[in-house]
N, C-alpha and C positions, 0 to 999 in steps of 0.2 A: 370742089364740093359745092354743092348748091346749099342757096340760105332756103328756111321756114320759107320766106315772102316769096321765093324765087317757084319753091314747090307751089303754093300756092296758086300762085297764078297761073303753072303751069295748067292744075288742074281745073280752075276755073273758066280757063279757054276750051280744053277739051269735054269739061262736063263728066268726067269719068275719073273716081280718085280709086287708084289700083293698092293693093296691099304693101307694093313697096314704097311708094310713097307714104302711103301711112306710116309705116317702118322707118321711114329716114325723118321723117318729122319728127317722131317720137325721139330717137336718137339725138338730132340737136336739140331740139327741146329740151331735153335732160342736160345737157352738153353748154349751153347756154343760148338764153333767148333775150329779147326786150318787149317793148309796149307794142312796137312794129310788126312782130311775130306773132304776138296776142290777138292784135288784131286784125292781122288775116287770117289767123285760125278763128276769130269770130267771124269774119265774115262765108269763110267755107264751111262754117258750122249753120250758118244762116241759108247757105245755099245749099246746103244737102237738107237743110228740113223744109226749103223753098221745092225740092225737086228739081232745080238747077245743074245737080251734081248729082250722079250715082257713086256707092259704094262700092266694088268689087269683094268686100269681106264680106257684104249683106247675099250678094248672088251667091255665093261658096256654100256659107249657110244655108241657103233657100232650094240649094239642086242637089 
């Protein structure tokens, strides 16, 4: 199973954060996180509002 950070970066390479990754973040995140986790979800929060990162749940919505 992959960590928060792991997802993270995953998508921060590819620039593309798909619905299941969102869906599995959430899940550990619930499940349990740290400061670590925190803040790479601040940072991919930074990069999706930078344009860095696209949504997949925003294009679903939008077509």
């Amino acid at each position: 199973m992959s960590t928060i950070c792991e997802i993270v970066q995953e998508v921060l390479q590819s620039g593309y954060l798909t619905v299941e990754a969102e869906e599995q973040m959430r899940r550990l995140f619930v499940l349990q996180h740290d400061l670590e986790d925190i803040e790479a979800l601040t940072r991919l929060q930074q990069a999706t509002m930078d344009g860095r990162v696209k949504r997949q749940s925003r294009e679903l919505v939008h077509s």
